[in-house]
ZAKOLSE-953689 format. One line per field, with one value per residue (C-alpha): x, y, z; residue number from 0. Coordinates in pm, 1 decimal, decimal comma. Layout:
! ZAKOLSE-953689
xx	c(X	...) $
yy	c(Y	...) $
zz	c(Z	...) $
num	c(NUM	...) $
//
This chain:
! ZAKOLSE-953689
xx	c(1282,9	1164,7	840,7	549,1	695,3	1013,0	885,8	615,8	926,8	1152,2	846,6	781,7	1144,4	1284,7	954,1	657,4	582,3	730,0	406,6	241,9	533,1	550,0	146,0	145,2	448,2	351,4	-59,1	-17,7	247,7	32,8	-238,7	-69,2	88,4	-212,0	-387,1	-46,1	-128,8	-499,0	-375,8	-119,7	-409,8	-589,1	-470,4	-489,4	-860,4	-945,6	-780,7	-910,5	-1280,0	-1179,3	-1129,1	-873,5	-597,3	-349,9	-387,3	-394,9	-12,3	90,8	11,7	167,1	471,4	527,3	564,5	915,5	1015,9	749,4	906,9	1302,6	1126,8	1025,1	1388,0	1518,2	1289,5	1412,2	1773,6	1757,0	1423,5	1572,6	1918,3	1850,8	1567,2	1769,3	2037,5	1825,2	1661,0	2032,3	2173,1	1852,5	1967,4	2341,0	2168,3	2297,8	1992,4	2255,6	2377,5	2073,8	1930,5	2242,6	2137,2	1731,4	1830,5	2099,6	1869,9	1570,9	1790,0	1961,7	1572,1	1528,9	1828,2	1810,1	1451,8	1490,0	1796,7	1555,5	1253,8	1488,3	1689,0	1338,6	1221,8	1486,8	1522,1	1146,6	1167,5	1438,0	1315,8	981,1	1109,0	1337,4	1065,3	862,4	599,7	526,0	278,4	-29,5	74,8	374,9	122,9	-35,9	244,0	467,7	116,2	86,0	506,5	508,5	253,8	390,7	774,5	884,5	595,3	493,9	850,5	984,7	678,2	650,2	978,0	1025,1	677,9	829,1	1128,9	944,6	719,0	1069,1	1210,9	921,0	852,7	1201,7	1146,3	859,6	559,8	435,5	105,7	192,1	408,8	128,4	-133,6	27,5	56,0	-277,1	-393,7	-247,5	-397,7	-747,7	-707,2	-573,4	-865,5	-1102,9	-948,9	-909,2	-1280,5	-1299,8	-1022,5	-1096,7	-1450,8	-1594,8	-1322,9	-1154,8	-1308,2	-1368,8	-980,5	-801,5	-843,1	-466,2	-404,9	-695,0	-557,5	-154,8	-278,5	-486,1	-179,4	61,1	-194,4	-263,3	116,5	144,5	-134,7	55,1	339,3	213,5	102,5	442,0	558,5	254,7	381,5	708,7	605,1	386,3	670,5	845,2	1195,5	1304,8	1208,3	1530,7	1374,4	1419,1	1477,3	1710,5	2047,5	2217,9	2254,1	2578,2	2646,8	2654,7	2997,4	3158,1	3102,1	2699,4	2672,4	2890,2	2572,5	2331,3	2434,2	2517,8	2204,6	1960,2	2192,3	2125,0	1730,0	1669,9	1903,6	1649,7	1360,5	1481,3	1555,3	1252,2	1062,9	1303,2	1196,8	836,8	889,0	1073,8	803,4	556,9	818,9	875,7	480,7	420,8	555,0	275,8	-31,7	-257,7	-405,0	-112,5	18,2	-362,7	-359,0	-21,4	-71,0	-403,1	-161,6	83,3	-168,8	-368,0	-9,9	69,1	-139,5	30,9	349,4	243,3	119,1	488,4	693,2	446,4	577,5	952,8	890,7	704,6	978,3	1289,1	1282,4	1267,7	1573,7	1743,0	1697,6	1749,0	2068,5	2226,2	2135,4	2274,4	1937,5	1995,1	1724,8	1423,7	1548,4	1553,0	1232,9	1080,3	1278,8	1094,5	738,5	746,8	874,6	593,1	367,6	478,9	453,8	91,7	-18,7	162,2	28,7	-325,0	-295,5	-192,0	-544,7	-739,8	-564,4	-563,6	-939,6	-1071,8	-863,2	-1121,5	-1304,2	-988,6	-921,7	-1306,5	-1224,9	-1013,0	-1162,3	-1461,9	-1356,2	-1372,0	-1018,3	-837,0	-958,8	-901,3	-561,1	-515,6	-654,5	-428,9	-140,7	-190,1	-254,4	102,2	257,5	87,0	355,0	643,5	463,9	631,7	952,9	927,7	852,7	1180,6	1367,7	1271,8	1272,3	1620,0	1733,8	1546,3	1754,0	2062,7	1986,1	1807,3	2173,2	2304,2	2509,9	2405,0	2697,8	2524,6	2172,7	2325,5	2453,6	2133,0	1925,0	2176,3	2213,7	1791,8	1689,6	2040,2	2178,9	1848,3	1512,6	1586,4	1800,4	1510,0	1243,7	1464,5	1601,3	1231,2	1094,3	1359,8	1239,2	926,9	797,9	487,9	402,8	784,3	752,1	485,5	704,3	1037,6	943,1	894,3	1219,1	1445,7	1333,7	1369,0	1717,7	1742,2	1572,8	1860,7	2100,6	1932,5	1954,6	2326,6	2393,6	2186,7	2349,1	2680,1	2692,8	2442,0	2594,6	2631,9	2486,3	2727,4	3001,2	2857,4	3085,8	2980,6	2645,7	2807,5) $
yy	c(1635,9	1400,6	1514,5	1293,9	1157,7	1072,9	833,2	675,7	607,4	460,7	271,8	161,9	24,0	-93,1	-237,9	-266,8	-656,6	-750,9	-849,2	-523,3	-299,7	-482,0	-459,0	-75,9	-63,9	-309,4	-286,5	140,0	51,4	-259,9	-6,8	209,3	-27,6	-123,3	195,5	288,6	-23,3	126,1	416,5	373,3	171,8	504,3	716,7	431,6	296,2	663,5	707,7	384,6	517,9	748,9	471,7	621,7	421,0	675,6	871,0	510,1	436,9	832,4	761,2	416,9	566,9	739,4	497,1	369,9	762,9	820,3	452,4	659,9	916,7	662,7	504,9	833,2	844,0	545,3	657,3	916,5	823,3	435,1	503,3	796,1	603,1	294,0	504,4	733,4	401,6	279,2	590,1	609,2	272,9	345,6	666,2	947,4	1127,1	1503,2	1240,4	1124,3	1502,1	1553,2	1246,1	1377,8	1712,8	1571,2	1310,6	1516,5	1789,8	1540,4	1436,3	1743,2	1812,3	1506,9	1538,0	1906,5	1764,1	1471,2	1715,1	1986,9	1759,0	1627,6	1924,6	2052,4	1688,8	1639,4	1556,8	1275,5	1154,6	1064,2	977,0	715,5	597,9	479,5	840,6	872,9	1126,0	1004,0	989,2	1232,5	1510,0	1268,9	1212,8	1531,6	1645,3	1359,8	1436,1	1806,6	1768,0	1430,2	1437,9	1798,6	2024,7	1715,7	1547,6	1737,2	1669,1	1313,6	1227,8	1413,3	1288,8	971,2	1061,2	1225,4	867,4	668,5	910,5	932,9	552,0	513,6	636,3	455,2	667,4	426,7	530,5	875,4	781,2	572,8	820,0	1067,5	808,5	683,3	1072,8	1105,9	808,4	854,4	1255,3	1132,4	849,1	1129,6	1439,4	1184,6	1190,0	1530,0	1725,0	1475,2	1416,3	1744,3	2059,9	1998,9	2020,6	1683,6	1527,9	1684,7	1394,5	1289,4	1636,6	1602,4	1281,1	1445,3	1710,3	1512,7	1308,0	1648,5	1803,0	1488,1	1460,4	1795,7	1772,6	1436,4	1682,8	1923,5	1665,4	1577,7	1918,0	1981,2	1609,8	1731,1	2110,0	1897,4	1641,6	2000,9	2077,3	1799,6	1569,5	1423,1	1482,5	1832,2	2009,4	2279,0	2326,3	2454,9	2134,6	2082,1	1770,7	1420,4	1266,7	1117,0	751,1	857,2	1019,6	703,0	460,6	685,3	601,9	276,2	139,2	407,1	348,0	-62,6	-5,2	274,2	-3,3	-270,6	-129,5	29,4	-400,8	-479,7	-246,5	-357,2	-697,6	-643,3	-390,5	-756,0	-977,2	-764,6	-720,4	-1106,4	-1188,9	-896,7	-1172,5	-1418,6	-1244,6	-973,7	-1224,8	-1329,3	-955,5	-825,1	-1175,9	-1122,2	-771,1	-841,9	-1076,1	-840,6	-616,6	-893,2	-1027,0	-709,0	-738,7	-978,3	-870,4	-511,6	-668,7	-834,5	-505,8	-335,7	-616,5	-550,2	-170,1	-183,3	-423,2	-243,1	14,2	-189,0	-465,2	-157,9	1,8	-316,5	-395,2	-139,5	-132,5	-515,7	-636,3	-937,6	-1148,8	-839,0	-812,1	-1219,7	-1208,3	-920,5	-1089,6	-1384,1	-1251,6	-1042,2	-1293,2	-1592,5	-1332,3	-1291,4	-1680,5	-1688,5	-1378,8	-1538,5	-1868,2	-1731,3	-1572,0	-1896,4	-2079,8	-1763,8	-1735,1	-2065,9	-2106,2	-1822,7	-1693,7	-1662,1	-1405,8	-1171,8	-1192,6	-1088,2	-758,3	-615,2	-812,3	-944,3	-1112,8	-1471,1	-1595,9	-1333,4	-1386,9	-1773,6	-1724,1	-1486,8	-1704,2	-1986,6	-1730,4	-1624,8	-1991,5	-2008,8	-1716,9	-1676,4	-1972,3	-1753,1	-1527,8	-1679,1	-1665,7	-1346,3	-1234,7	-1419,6	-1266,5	-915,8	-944,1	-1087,5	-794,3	-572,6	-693,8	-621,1	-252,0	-273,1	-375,3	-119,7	-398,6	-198,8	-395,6	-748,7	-571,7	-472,9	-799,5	-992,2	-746,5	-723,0	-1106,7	-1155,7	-997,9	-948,3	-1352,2	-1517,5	-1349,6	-1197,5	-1456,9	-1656,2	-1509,5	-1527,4	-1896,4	-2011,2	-1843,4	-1994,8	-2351,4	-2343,3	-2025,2	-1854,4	-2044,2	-2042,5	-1680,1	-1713,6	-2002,3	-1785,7	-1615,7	-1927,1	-2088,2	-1794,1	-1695,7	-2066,2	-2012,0	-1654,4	-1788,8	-2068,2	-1745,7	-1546,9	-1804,9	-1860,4	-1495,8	-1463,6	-1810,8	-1671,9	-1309,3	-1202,3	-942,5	-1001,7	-645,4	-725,1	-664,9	-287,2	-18,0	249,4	366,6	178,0) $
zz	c(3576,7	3349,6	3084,5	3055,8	2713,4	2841,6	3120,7	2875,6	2656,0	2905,7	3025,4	2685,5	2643,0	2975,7	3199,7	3010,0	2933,4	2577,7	2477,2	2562,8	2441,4	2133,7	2091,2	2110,4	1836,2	1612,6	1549,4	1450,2	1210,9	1031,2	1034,4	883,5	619,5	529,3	462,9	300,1	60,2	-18,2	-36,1	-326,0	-531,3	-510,6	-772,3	-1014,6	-915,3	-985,9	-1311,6	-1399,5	-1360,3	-1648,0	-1927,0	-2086,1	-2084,4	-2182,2	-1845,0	-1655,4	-1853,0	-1782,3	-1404,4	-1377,0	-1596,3	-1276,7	-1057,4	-1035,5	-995,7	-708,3	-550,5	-522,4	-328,0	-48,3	-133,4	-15,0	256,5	404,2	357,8	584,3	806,2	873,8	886,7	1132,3	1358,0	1402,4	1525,6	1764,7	1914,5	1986,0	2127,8	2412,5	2475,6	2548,9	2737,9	2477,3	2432,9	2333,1	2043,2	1950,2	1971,4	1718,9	1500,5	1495,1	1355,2	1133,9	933,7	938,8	687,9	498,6	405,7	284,5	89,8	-68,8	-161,1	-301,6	-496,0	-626,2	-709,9	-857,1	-1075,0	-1223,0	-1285,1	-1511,9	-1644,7	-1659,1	-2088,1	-2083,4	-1762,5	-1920,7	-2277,7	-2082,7	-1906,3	-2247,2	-2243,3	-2563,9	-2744,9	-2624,4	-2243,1	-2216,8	-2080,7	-1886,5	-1710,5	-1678,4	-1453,9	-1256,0	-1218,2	-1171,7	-879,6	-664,9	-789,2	-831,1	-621,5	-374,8	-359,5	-28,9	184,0	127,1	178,9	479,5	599,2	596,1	762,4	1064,3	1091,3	1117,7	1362,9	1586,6	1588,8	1657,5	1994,7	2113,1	1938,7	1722,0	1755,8	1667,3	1342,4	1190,6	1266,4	978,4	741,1	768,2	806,6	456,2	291,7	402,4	321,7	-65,4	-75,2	-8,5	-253,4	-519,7	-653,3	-525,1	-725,5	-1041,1	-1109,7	-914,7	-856,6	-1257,0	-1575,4	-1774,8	-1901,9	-1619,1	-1417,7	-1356,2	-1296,3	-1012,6	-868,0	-828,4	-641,8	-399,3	-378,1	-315,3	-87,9	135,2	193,1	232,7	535,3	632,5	669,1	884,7	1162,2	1205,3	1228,0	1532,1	1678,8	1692,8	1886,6	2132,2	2221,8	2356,4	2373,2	2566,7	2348,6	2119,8	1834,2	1669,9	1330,9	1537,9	1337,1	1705,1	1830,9	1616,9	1419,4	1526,6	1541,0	1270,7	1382,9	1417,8	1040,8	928,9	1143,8	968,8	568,8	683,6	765,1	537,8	198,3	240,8	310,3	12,6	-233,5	-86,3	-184,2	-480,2	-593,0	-451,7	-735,9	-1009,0	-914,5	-1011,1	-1299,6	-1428,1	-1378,2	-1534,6	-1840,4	-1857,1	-1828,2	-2160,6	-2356,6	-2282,2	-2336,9	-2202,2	-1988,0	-1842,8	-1731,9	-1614,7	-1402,4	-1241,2	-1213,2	-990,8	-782,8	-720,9	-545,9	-344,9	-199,2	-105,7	238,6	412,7	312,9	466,4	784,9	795,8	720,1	981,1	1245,4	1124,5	1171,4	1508,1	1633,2	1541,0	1763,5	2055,7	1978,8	1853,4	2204,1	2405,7	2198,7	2248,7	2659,1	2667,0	2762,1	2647,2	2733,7	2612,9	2300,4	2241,9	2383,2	2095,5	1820,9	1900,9	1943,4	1663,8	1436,6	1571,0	1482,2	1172,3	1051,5	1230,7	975,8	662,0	828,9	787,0	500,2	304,8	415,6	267,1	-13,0	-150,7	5,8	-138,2	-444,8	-695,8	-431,3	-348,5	-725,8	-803,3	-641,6	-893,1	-1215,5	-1317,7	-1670,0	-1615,4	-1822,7	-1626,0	-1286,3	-1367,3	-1439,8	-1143,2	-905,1	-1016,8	-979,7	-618,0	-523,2	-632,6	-485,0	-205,8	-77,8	-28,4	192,6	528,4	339,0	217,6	614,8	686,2	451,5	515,6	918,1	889,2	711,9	992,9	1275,7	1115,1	1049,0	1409,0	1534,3	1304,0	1111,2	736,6	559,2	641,8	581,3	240,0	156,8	260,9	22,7	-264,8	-277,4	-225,4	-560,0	-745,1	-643,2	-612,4	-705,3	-1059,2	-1210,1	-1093,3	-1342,8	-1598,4	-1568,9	-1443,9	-1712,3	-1974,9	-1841,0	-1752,5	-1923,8	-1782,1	-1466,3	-1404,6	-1352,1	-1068,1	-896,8	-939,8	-619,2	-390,5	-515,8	-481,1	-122,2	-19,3	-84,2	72,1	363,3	368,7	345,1	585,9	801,2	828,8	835,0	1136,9	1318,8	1256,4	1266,8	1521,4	1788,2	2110,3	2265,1	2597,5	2379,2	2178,0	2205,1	1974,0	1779,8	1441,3) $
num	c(0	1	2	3	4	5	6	7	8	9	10	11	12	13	14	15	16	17	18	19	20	21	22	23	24	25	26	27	28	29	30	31	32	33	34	35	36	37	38	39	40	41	42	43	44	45	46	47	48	49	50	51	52	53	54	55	56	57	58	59	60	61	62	63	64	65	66	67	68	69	70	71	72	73	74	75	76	77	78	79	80	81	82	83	84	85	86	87	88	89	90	91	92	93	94	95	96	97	98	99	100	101	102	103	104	105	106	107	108	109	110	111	112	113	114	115	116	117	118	119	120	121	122	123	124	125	126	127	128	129	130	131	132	133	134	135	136	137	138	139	140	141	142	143	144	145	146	147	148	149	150	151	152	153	154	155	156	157	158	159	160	161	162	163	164	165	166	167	168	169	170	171	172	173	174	175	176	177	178	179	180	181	182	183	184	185	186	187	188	189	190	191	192	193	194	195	196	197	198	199	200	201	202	203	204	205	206	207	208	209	210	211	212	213	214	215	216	217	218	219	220	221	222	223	224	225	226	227	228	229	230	231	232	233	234	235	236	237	238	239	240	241	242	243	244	245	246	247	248	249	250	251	252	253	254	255	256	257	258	259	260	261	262	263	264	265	266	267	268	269	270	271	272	273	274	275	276	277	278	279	280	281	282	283	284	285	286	287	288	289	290	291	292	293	294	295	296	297	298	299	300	301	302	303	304	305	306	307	308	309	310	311	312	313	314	315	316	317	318	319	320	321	322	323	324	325	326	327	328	329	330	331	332	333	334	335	336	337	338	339	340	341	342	343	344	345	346	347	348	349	350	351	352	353	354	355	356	357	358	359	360	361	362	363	364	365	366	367	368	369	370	371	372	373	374	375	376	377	378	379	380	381	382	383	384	385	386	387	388	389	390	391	392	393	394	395	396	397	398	399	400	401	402	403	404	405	406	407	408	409	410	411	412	413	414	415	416	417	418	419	420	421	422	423	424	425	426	427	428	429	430	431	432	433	434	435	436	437	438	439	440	441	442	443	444	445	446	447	448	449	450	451	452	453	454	455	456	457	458	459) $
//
C-alpha cells in the first residue's frame, strides 16, 4: 500500500495539470531564493551598523570560502536530486533509496573534509585571501563559526532541500531555507548588539549564521522522520550502494553545477577587482548593482530549481509531451519575470539604488549601472535554464561545457577586453555582450543535443 506521500508525489508528477504541478514547485523555491538573497545581505547590513570597516572587510574576506561550501552543496545535493527525480521516473524507487543515502554522506564527508582542512589551514587560508593585521581576527571568527564549526550543517542543509525537492516537496525544501534565513535575520542583532559585549560584533553575526543553519538543519532531519520509512529518501547506510552507473550520474551532474557556481563567484570577485582601478565610486556603485540584480536572477534560478524535478521525472518516464509542456511554462515564465524586471529597473533605478546608498555621486553612478545591466537579465535566465535541463536530463558533460564556456569563453575575457576598450562602462556592458553570445551557444547546444526520453536507457 501506497503512504499518503507517495500518491501526492505520483500525483504531483504524472496527472496533476502542468500548470498546477509546476505552481506548487516553482513559487516555494523563488520564495525561498529570495529570502536566501536577504538573507546573505544580513551579516553584512549588520556589520555595517558597526562602522568599522575592518570587521565589514574581515566578513566579506570570507565570502568566496563560505560560496565553496554551497559549491559543495550542490555537488552532492544536485547531482543526487536530479538523479532521484529520474530513477522515480523509470520506477526504481530501491535505486533511488540507494542514491538518497549515498549523496546525503558524501555531503557530509565532503563538508567535514572542507571544515577540517580550514581549520588546520585557517593562517594561510586568510593570509591568501588579503587578511591582514587589522582584519585577520576579524575574520578567523567570522571563519571558525560559519566555515569550520557551521560548515557541516549548511552544506548538508542544502543537500536535504535538493533531495527533498527532487521528489516533489518543494514546499517542504524551501520551508528550511527560508526557516534559516529569517532565524539568522533575527539572531543577527540579537547575538551582536545585545547577547556580546561591544567589538564582538562579527563574532555575534557567525554564530547567528552557525546557529540558524544549524536549526535549518534539524527541520530537515524532522522532514525526513515524518516522510516515514517508505519514503526514498533516507540517511540509512543498510540500503547498500547505488550502482556504479548511479554514483557515476551523481558526480556527473553535481561536479558541473559546484564548477558553475564556483565561475559564477570568480566572475564577480573580477568585476569588483577591475572596477578598484577606477575609483571608490565606481566599485561602491557596482557593488550596489550587484546586489539589486540579484532578485530577478533568484526568481529565475527558483524557476530552474522548481522545474527540474519534474522534466527530470517526465524524461526519464518518456512523457514526452509533459515534460515539453514544463520546459515551456517554466521558461515563458521566466522571460515574463526578467521581462518585468527590465521596466522597473530602468523606471525606477535611482529608487532601488536609494536603498542601499544615500550619497548622491554614488547612487548616480549606480543607477546608470543597473540601467545597463539590468539588460542581460533574460539572457542570463537563458543561460542558466539551459544549463538546468541538461543536468535535469542528467547530460553533466554538456552542463559542464555550457558553464565552463559561459564565464571561462565568454563572460571573463569580456571584462577584461571591454574594459581594455571601453574602460569603466565597458565593465557594466561586459555582461550583456558575453551572454548574447552564450545565449547564441546555449541555443545550438539545446537544438542539437537535446535527448529524446523514448530512447533513455539508464540513470546516466
Amino acid at each position: 500500500m501506497q503512504s499518503p506521500a507517495q500518491t501526492s508525489q505520483e500525483e504531483l508528477f504524472q496527472s496533476l495539470p502542468v500548470p498546477a504541478a509546476l505552481r506548487k514547485m516553482i513559487v516555494p523555491a523563488i520564495i525561498s531564493q529570495l529570502i536566501v538573497l536577504i538573507y546573505n545581505m544580513a551579516d553584512t547590513f549588520f556589520v555595517g551598523q558597526t562602522n568599522n570597516p575592518y570587521m565589514v572587510a574581515g566578513t566579506s574576506l570570507m565570502l568566496p570560502v563560505f560560496n565553496i561550501t554551497l559549491c559543495l552543496a550542490g555537488l552532492a545535493g544536485i547531482g543526487g536530486g536530479s538523479l532521484i527525480s529520474r530513477l522515480l521516473g523509470q520506477g526504481r524507487e530501491d535505486e533511488a533509496r540507494k542514491v538518497s543515502a549515498f549523496s546525503l554522506y558524501l555531503g557530509l564527508a565532503i563538508s567535514a573534509l572542507f571544515a577540517l582542512g580550514i581549520g588546520l589551514f585557517m593562517e594561510p587560508v586568510l593570509t591568501l585571501l588579503g587578511a591582514g593585521d587589522n582584519t585577520y581576527a576579524y575574520a578567523r571568527q567570522y571563519a571558525l563559526c560559519v566555515i569550520v564549526i557551521g560548515g557541516i550543517p549548511t552544506v548538508l542543509s542544502n543537500v536535504l532541500s535538493n533531495l527533498i525537492r527532487s521528489v516533489g516537496r518543494s514546499r517542504e525544501a524551501s520551508a528550511g531555507i527560508i526557516l534559516g534565513g529569517l532565524l539568522n535575520i533575527a539572531l543577527d542583532p540579537l547575538f551582536m548588539f545585545v547577547l556580546l559585549p561591544r567589538g564582538q560584533e562579527v563574532l555575534g553575526a557567525g554564530i547567528a549564521t552557525c546557529l540558524s543553519n544549524c536549526v535549518a538543519l534539524l527541520y530537515f532531519l524532522i522532514i525526513m522522520a515524518r516522510l516515514g520509512r517508505g519514503s526514498v529518501l533516507t540517511f540509512s547506510a543498510q540500503v547498500g550502494l547505488p550502482e556504479r552507473s548511479s554514483i557515476s550520474a551523481v558526480f556527473g551532474v553535481g561536479v558541473p553545477s559546484a564548477i558553475a557556481t564556483f565561475l559564477f563567484d570568480l566572475d564577480y570577485v573580477i568585476l569588483d577587482k577591475l572596477m578598484v582601478a577606477y575609483d571608490d565610486l565606481a566599485l561602491a556603485a557596482i557593488g550596489i548593482v550587484l546586489k539589486v540584480e540579484r532578485f530577478p536572477l533568484n526568481a529565475g534560478i527558483g524557476i530552474c530549481q522548481g522545474m527540474m524535478p519534474l522534466v527530470a521525472y517526465n524524461y526519464a518516464a518518456g512523457n514526452k509531451k509533459r515534460m515539453q509542456h514544463t520546459i515551456s511554462l517554466a521558461l515563458w515564465l521566466g522571460l515574463a519575470i526578467a521581462a518585468v524586471s527590465i521596466a522597473l529597473y530602468e523606471l525606477f533605478a535611482v529608487e532601488f539604488s536609494h536603498l542601499f546608498m544615500k550619497d548622491p555621486q554614488t547612487l548616480a553612478l549606480a543607477s546608470q549601472f543597473l540601467r545597463i545591466r539590468v539588460l542581460a537579465t533574460p539572457l542570463m535566465f537563458l543561460s542558466f535554464f539551459t544549463v538546468h535541463l541538461f543536468q535535469a536530463f542528467g547530460k553533466g558533460r554538456t552542463a559542464l561545457f555550457l558553464g565552463v564556456t559561459r564565464w571561462l569563453a565568454f563572460n571573463i575575457p569580456m571584462l577584461f577586453l571591454l574594459n581594455a576598450l571601453f574602460g569603466m562602462f565597458g565593465l557594466v556592458w561586459s555582461q550583456v555582450a558575453a551572454d548574447s553570445l552564450t545565449v547564441l551557444l546555449s541555443a545550438f547546444v539545446y537544438w542539437k543535443y537535446r535527448p529524446d526520453p523514448a530512447r533513455l536507457q539508464t540513470p546516466s
